[in-house]
C-alpha positions in Angstrom: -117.6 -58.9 24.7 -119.1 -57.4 27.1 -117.6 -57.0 30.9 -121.2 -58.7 32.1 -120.7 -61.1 30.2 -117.5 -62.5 32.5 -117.5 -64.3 35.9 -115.4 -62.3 38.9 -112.6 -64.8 38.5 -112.3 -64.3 35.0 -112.4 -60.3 35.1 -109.6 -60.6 37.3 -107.5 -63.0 35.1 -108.5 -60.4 32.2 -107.6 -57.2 34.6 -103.7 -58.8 35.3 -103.2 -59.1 31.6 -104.3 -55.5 30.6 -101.0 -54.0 31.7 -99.0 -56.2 30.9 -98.2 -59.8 28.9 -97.9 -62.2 31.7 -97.2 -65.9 31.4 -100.0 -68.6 33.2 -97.4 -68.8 36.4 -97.0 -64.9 37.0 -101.1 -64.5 36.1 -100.8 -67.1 39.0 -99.3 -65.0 41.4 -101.2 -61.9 40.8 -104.3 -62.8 40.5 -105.7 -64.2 44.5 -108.9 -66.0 43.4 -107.1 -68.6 41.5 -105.4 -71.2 43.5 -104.5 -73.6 40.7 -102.6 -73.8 38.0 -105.3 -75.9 36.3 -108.5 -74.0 37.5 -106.2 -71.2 35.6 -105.9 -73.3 32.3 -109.6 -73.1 32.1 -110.3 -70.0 33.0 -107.7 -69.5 30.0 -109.1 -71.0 27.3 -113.1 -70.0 28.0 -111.6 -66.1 27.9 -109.8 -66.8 25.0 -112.8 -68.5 23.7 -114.6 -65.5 24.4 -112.3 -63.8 22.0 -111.3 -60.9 25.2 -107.6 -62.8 25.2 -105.1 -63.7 22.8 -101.5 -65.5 23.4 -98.1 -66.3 21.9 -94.9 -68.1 22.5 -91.7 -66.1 23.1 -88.7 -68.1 24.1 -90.7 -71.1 24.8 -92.7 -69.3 27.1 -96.6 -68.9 26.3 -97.5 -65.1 27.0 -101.5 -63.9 27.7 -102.5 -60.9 27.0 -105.7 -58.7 26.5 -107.3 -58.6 22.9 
């Protein structure tokens, strides 16, 4: 996947998740483009589409992360 390849918003989701395995609420906070936790939800899934993010549960807690 190329970097081109990504919208601003999205590169920014993907950026916050690089250093670290955040959960959709602290993505949320980091990340100032997004406003909503649903406009986040999508830009979720089309980067895990993409195959550039992968996530898992941990204490009933769903974790995102850069692949």
């Amino acid at each position: 996947m190329l970097k081109s390849d990504l919208t601003a918003t999205e590169q920014s989701v993907l950026n916050a998740v690089r250093e670290e395995h955040l959960t959709s609420f602290e993505i949320l906070k980091k990340v100032e483009n997004v406003s909503l936790i649903l406009s986040l939800y999508n830009i979720l899934d089309k980067l895990n589409s993409k195959g550039v993010l992968k996530s898992y549960m941990k204490q009933n807690r769903k974790y995102h992360y850069a692949a």
